[in-house]
DOMAR-958102 format. One record per atom (N, C-alpha, C): residue number from 1; residue in one letter; atom name; x, y, z. Coordinates in steps of 0.2 Angstrom, whole numbers. Atoms other than C-alpha are relative to their C-alpha. Layout:
<sites>
@i: NUM; aa: a; at: CA; xx: X; yy: Y; zz: Z
...
</sites>
This chain:
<sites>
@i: 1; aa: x; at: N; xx: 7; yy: -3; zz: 1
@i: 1; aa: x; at: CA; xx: -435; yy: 591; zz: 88
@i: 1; aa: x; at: C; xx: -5; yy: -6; zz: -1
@i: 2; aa: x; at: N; xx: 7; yy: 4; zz: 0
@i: 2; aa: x; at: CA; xx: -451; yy: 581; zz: 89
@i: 2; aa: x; at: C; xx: 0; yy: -3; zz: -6
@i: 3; aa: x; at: N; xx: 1; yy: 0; zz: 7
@i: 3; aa: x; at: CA; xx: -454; yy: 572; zz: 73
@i: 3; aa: x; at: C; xx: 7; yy: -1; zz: -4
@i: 4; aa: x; at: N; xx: -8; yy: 0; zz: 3
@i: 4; aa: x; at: CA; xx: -436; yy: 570; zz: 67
@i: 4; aa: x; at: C; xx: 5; yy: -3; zz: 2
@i: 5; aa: x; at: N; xx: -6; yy: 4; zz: -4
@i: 5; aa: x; at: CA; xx: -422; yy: 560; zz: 69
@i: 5; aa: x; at: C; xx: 6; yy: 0; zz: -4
@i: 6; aa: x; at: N; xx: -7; yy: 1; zz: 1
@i: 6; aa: x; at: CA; xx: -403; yy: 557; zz: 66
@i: 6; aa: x; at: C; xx: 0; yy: -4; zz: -8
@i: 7; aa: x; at: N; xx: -1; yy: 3; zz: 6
@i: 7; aa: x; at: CA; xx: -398; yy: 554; zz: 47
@i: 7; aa: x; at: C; xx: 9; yy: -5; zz: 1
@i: 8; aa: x; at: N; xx: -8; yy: 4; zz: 1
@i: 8; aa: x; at: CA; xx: -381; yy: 542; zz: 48
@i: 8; aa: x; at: C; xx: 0; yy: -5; zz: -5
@i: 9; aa: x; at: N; xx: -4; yy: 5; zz: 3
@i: 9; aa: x; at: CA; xx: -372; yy: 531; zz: 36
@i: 9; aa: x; at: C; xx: 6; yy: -5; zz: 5
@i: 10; aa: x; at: N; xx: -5; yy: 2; zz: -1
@i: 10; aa: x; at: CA; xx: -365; yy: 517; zz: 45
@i: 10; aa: x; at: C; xx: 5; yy: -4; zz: -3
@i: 11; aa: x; at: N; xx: -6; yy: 2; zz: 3
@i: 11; aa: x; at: CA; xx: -350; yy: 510; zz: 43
@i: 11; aa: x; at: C; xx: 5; yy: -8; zz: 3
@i: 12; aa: x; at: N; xx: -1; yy: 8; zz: -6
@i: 12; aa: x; at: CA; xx: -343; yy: 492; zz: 47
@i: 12; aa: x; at: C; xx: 8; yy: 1; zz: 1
@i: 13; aa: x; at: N; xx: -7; yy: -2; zz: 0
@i: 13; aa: x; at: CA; xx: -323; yy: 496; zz: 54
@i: 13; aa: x; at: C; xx: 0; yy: -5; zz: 0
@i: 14; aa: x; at: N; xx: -6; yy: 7; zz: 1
@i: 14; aa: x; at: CA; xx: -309; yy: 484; zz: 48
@i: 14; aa: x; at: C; xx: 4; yy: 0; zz: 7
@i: 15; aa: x; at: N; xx: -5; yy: 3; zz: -6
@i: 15; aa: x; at: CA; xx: -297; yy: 477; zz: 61
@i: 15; aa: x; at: C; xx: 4; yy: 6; zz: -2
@i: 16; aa: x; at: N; xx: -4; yy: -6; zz: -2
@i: 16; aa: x; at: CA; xx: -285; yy: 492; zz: 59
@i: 16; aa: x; at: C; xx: -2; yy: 5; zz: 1
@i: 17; aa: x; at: N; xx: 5; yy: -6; zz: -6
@i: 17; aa: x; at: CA; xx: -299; yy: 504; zz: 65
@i: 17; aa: x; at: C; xx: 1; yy: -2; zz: 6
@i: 18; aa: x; at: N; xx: 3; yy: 2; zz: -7
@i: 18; aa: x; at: CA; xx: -304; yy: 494; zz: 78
@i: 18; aa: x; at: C; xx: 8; yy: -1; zz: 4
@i: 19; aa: x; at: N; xx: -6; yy: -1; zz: -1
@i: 19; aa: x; at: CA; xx: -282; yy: 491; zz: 81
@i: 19; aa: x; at: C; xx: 2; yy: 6; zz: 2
@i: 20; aa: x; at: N; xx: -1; yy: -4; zz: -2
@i: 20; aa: x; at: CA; xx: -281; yy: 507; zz: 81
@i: 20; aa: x; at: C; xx: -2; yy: 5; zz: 6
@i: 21; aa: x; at: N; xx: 7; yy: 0; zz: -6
@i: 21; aa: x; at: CA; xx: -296; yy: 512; zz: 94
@i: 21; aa: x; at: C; xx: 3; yy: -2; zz: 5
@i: 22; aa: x; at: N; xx: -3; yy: 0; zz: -5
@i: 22; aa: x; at: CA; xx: -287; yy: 501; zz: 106
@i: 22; aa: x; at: C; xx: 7; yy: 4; zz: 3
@i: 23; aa: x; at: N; xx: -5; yy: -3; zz: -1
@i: 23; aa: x; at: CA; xx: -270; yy: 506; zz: 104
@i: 23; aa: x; at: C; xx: 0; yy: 8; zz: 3
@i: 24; aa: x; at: N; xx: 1; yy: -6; zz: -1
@i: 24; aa: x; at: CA; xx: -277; yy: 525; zz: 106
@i: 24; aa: x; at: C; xx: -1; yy: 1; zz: 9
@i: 25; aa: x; at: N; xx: 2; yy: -1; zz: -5
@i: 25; aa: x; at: CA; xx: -286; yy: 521; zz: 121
@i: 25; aa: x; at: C; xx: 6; yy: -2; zz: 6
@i: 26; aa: x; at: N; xx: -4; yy: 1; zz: -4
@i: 26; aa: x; at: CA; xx: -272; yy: 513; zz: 128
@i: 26; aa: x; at: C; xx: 6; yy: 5; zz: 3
@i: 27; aa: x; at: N; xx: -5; yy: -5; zz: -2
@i: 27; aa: x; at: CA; xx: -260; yy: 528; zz: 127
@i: 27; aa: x; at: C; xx: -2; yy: 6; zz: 3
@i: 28; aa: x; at: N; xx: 4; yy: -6; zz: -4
@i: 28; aa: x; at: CA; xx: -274; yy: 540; zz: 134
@i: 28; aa: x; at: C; xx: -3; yy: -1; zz: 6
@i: 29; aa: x; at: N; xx: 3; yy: 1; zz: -5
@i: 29; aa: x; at: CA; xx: -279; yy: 531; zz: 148
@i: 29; aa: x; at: C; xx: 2; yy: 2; zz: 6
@i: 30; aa: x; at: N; xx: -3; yy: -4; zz: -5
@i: 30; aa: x; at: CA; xx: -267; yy: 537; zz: 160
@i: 30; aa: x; at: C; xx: -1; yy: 7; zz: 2
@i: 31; aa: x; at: N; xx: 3; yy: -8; zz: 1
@i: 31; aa: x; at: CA; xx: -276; yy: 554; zz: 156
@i: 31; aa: x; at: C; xx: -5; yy: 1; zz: 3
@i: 32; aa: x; at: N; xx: 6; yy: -2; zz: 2
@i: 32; aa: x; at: CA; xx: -292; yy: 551; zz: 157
@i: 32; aa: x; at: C; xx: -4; yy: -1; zz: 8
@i: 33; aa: x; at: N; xx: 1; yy: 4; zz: -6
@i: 33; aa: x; at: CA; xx: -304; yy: 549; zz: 173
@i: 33; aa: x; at: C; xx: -8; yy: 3; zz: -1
@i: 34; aa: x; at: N; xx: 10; yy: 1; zz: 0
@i: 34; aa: x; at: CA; xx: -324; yy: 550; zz: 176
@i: 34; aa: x; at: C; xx: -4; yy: 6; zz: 7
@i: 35; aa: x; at: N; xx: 4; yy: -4; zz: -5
@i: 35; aa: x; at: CA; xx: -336; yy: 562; zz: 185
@i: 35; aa: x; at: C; xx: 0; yy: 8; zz: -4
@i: 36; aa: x; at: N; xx: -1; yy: -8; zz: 3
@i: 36; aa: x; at: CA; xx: -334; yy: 578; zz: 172
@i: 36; aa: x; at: C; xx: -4; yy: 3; zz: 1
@i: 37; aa: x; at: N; xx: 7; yy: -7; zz: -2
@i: 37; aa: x; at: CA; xx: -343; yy: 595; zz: 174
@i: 37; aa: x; at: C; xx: -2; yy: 1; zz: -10
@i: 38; aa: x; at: N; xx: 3; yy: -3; zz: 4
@i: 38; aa: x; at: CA; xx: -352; yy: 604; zz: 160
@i: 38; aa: x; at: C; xx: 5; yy: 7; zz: -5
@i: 39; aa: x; at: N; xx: -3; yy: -5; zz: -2
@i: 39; aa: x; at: CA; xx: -338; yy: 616; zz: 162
@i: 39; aa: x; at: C; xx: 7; yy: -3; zz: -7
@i: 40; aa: x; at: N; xx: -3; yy: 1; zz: 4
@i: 40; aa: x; at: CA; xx: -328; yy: 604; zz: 148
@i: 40; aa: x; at: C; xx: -1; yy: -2; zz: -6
@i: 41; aa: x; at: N; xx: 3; yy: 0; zz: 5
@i: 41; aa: x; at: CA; xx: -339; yy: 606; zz: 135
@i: 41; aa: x; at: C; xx: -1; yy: 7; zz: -5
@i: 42; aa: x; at: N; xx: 4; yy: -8; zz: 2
@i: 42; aa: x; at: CA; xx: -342; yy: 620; zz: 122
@i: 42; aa: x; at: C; xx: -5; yy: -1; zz: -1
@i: 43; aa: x; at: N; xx: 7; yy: -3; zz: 0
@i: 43; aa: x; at: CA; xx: -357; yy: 630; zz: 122
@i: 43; aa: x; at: C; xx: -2; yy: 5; zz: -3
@i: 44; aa: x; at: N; xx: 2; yy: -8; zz: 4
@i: 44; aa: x; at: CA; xx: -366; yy: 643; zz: 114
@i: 44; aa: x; at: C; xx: -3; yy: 3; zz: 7
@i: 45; aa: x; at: N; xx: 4; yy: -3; zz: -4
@i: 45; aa: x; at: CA; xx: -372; yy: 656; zz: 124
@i: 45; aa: x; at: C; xx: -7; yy: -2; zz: 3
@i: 46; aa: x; at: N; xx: 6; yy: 5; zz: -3
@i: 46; aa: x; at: CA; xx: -384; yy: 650; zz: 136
@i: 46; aa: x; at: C; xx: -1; yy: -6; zz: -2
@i: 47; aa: x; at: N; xx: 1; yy: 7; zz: 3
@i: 47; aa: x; at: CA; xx: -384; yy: 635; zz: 130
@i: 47; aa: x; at: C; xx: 5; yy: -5; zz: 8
@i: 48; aa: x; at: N; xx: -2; yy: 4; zz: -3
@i: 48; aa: x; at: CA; xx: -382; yy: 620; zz: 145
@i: 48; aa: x; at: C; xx: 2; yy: -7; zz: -2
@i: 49; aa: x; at: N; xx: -1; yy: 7; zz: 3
@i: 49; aa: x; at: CA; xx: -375; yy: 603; zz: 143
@i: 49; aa: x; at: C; xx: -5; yy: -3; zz: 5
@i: 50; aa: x; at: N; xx: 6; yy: 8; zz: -2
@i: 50; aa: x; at: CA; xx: -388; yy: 588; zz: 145
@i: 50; aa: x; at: C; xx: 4; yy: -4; zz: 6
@i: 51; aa: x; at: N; xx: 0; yy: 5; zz: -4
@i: 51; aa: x; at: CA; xx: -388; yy: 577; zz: 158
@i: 51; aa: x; at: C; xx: 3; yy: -7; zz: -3
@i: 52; aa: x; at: N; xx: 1; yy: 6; zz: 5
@i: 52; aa: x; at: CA; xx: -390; yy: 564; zz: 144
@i: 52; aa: x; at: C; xx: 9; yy: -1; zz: -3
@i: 53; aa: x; at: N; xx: -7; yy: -1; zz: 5
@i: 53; aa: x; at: CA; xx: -373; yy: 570; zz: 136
@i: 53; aa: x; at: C; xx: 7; yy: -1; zz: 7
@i: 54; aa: x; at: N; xx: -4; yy: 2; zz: -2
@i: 54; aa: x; at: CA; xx: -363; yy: 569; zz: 151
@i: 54; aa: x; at: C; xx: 1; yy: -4; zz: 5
@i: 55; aa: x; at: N; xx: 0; yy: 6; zz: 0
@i: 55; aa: x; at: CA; xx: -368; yy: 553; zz: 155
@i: 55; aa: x; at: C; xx: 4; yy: -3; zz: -4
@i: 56; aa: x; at: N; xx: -4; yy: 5; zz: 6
@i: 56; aa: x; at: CA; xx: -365; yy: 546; zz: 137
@i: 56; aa: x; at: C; xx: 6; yy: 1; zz: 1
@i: 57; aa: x; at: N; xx: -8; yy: -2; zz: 2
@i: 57; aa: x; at: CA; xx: -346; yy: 554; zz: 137
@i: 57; aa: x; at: C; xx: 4; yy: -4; zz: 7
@i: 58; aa: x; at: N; xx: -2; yy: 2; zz: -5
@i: 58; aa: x; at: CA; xx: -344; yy: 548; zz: 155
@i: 58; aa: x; at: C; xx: 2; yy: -10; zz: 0
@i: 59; aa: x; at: N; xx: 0; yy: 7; zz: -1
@i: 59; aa: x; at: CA; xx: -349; yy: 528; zz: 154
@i: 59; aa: x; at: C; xx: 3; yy: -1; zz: -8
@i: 60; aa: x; at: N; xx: -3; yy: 1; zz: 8
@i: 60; aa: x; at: CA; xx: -341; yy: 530; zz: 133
@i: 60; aa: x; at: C; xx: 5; yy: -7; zz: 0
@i: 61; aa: x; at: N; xx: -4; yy: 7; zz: -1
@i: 61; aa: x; at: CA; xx: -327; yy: 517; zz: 139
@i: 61; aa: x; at: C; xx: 0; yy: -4; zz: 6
@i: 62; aa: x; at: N; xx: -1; yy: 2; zz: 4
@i: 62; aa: x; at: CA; xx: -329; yy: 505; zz: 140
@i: 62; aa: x; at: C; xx: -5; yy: -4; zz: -5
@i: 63; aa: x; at: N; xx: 8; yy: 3; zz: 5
@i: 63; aa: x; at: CA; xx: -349; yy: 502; zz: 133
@i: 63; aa: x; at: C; xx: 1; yy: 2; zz: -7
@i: 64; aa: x; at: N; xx: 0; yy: -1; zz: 6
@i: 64; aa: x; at: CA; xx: -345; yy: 509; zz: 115
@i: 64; aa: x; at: C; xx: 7; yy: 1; zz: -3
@i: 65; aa: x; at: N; xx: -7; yy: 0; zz: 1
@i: 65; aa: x; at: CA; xx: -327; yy: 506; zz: 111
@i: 65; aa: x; at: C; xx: 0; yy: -10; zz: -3
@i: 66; aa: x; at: N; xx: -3; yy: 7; zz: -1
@i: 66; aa: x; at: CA; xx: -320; yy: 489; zz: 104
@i: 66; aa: x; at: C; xx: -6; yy: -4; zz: -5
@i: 67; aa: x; at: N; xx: 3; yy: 6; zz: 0
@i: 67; aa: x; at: CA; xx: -328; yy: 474; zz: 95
@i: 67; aa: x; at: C; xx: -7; yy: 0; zz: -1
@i: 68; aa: x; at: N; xx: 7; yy: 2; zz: -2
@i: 68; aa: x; at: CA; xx: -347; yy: 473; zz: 92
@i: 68; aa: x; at: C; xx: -4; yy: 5; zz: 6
@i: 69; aa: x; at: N; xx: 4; yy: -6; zz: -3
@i: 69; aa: x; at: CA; xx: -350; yy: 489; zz: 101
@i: 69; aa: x; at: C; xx: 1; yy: 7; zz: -2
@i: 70; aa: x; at: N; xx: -2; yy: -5; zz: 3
@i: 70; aa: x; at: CA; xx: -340; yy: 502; zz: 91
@i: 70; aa: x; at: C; xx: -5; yy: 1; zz: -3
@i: 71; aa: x; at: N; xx: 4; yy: -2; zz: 6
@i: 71; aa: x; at: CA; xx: -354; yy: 512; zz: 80
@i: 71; aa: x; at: C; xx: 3; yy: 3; zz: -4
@i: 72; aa: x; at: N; xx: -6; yy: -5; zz: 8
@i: 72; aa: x; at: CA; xx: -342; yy: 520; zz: 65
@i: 72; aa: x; at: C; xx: -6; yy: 0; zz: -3
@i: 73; aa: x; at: N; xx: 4; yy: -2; zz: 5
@i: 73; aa: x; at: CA; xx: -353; yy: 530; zz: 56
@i: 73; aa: x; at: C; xx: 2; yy: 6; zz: -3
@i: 74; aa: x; at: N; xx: 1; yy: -6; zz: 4
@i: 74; aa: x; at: CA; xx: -356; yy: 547; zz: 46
@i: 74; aa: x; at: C; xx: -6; yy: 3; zz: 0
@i: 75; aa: x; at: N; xx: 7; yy: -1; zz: -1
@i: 75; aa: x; at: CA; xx: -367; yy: 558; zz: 53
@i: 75; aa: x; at: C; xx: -3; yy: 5; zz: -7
@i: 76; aa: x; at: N; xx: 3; yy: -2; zz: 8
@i: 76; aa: x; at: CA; xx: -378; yy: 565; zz: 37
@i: 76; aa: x; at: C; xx: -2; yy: 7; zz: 4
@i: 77; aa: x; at: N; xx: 2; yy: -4; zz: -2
@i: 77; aa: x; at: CA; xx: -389; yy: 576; zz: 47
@i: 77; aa: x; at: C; xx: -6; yy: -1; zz: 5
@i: 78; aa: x; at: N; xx: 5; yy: -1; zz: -4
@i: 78; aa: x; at: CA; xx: -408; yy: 580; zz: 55
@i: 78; aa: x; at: C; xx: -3; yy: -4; zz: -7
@i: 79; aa: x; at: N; xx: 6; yy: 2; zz: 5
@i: 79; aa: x; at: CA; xx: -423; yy: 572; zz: 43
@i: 79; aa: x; at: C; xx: -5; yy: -2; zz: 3
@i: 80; aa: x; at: N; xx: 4; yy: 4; zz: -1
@i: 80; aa: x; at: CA; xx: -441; yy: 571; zz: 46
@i: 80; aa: x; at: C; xx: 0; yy: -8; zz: 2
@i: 81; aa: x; at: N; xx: 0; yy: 6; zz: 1
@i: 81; aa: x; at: CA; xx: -446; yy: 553; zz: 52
@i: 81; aa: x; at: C; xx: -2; yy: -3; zz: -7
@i: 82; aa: x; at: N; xx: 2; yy: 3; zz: 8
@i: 82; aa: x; at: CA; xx: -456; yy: 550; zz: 35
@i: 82; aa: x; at: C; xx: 7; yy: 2; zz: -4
@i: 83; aa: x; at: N; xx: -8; yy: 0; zz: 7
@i: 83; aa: x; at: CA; xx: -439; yy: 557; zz: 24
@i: 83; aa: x; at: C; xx: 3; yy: -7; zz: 3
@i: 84; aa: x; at: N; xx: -5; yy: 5; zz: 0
@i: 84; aa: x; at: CA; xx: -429; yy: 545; zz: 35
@i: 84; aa: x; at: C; xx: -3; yy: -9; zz: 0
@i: 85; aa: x; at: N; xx: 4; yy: 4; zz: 3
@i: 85; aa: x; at: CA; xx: -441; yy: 531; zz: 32
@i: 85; aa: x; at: C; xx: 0; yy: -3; zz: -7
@i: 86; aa: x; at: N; xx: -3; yy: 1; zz: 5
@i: 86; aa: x; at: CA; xx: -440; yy: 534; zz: 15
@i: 86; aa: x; at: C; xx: 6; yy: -4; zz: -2
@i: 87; aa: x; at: N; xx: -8; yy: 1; zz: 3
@i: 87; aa: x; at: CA; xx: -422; yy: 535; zz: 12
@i: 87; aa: x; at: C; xx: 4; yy: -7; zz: 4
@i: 88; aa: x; at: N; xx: -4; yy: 6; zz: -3
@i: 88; aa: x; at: CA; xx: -419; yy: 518; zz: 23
@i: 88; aa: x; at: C; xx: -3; yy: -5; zz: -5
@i: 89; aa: x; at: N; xx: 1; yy: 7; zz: 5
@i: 89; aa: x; at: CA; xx: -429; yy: 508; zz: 10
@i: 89; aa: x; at: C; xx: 2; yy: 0; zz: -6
@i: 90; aa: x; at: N; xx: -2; yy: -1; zz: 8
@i: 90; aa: x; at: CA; xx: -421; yy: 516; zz: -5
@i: 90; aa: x; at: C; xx: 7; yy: -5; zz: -1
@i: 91; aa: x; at: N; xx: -5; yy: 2; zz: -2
@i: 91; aa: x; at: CA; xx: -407; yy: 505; zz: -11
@i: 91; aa: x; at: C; xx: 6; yy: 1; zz: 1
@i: 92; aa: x; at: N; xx: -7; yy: -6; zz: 0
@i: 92; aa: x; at: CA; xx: -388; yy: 509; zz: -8
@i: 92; aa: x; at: C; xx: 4; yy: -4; zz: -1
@i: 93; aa: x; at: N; xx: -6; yy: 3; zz: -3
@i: 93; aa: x; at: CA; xx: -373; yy: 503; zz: -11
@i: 93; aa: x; at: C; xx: 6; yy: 2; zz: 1
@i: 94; aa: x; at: N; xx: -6; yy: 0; zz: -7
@i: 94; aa: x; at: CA; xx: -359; yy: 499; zz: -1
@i: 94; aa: x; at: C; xx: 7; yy: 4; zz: -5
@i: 95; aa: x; at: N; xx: -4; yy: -4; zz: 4
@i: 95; aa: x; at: CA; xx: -344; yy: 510; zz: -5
@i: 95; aa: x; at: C; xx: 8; yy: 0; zz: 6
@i: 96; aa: x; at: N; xx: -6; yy: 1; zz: -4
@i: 96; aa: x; at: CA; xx: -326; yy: 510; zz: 5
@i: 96; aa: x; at: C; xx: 1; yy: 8; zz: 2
@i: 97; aa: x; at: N; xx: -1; yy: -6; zz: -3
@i: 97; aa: x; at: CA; xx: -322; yy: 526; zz: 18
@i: 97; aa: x; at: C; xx: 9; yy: -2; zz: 2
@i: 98; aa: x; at: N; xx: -8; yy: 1; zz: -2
@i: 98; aa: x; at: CA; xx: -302; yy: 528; zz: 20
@i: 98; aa: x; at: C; xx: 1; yy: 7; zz: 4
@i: 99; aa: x; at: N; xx: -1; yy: -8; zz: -3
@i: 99; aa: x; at: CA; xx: -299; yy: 544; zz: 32
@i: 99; aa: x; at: C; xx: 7; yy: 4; zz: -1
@i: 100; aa: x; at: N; xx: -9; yy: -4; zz: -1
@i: 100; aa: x; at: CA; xx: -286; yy: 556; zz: 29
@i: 100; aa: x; at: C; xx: 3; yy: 5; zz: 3
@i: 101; aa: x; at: N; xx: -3; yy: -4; zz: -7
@i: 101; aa: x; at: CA; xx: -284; yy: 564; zz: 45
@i: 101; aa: x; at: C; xx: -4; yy: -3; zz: 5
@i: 102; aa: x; at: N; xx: 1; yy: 2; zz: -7
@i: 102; aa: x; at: CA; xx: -286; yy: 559; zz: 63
@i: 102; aa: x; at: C; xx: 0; yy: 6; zz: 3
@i: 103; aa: x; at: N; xx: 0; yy: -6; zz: -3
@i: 103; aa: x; at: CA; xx: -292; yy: 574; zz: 73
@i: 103; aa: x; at: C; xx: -4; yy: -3; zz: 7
@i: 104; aa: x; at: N; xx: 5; yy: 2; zz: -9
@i: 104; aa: x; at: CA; xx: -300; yy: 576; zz: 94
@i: 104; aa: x; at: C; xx: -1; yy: 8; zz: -1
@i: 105; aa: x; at: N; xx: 6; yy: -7; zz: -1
@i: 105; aa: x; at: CA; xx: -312; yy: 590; zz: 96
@i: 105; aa: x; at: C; xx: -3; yy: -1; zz: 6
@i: 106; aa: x; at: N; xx: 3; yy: -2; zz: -5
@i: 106; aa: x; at: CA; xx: -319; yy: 597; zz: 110
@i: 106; aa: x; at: C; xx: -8; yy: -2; zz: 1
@i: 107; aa: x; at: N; xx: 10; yy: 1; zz: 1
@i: 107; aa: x; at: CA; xx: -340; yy: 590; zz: 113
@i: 107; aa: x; at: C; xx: -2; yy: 5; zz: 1
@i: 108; aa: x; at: N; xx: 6; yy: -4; zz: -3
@i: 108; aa: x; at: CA; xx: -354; yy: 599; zz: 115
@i: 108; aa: x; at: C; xx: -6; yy: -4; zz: 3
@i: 109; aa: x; at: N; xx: 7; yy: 4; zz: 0
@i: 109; aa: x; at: CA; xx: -371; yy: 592; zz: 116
@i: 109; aa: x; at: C; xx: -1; yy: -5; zz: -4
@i: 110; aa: x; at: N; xx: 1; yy: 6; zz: 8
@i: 110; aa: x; at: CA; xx: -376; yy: 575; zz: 108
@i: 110; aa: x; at: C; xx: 8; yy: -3; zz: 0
@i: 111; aa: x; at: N; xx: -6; yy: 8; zz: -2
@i: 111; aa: x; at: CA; xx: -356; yy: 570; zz: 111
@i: 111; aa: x; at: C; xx: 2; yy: 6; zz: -9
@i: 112; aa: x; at: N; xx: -3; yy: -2; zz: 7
@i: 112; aa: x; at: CA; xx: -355; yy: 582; zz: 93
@i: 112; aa: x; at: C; xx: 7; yy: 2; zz: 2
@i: 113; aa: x; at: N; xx: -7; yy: -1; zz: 3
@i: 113; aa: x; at: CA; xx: -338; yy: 587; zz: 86
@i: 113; aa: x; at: C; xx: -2; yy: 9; zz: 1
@i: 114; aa: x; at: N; xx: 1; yy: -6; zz: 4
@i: 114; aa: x; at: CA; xx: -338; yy: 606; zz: 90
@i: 114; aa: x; at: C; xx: 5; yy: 5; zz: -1
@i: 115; aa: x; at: N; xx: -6; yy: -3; zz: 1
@i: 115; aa: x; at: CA; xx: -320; yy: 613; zz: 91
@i: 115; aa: x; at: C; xx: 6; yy: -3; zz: 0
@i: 116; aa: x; at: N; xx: -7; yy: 1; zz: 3
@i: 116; aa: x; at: CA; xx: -305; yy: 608; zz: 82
@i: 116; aa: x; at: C; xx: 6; yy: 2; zz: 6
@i: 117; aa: x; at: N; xx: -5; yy: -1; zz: -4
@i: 117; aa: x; at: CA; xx: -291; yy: 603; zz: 94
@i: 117; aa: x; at: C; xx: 7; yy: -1; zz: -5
@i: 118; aa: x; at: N; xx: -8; yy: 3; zz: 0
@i: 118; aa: x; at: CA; xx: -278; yy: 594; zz: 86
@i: 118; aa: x; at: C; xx: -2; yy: -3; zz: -6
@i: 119; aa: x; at: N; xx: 1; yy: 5; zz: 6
@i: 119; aa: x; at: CA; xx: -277; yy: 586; zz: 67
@i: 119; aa: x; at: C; xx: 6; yy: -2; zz: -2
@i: 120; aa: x; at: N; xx: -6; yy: 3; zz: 0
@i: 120; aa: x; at: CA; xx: -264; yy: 574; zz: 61
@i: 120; aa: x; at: C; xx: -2; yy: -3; zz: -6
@i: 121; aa: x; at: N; xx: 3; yy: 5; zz: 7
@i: 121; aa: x; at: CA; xx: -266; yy: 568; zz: 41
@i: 121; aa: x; at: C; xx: 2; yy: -7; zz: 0
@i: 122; aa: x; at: N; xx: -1; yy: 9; zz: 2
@i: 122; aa: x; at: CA; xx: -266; yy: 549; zz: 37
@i: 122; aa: x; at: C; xx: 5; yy: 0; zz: -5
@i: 123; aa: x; at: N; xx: -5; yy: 4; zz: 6
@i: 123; aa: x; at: CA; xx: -252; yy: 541; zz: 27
@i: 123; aa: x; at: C; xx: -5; yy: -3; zz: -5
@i: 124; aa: x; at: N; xx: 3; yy: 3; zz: 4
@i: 124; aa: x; at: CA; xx: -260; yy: 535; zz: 10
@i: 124; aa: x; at: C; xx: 3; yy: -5; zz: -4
</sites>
């Protein structure tokens, strides 16, 4: 929406993300191949997939995977620009994220997370 933008918390991944990440990518590339329809995405009714969206999902690896181009974050939410302005100059501290499930979801728009395929919990 006009006026608004994306709230995240990033996140700086350890070597056993980013280890992980590859090793992932390496056992699903056999799978995987480029040119996708809209037809692989969920939808709300009437609802089309962006141009923009199956771009990003399409050139995904290997522009934002790996080393200095992974973005690990925590999406928060929407917030006017002046909220997110605020809340960037508030100060914050850092805090450690440990996941305790590994799940793959179906996209939608924006690359979001919209339907639960498969989850696997982490060893603690």
């Amino acid at each position: 929406m006009p006026g608004q933008g994306l709230a995240v918390i990033l996140l700086r991944p350890g070597p056993q993300v980013l280890a992980f990440q590859a090793a992932l990518l390496a056992a699903i590339t056999p799978f995987t191949g480029s040119g996708g329809t809209p037809a692989a995405f969920v939808t709300d009714p009437g609802e089309s997939i962006s141009r923009s969206t199956l771009d990003w999902v399409d050139g995904y690896v290997p522009a934002q995977i790996g080393p200095g181009r992974y973005t690990a974050h925590i999406t928060v939410g929407f917030a006017t620009l002046d909220d997110l302005k605020a809340i960037e100059a508030e100060p914050f501290d850092a805090f450690t994220v440990r996941p305790s499930a590994v799940a793959v979801y179906q996209l939608g728009n924006s690359g979001a997370a919209r339907e639960l395929l498969k989850a696997w919990p982490t060893p603690h």
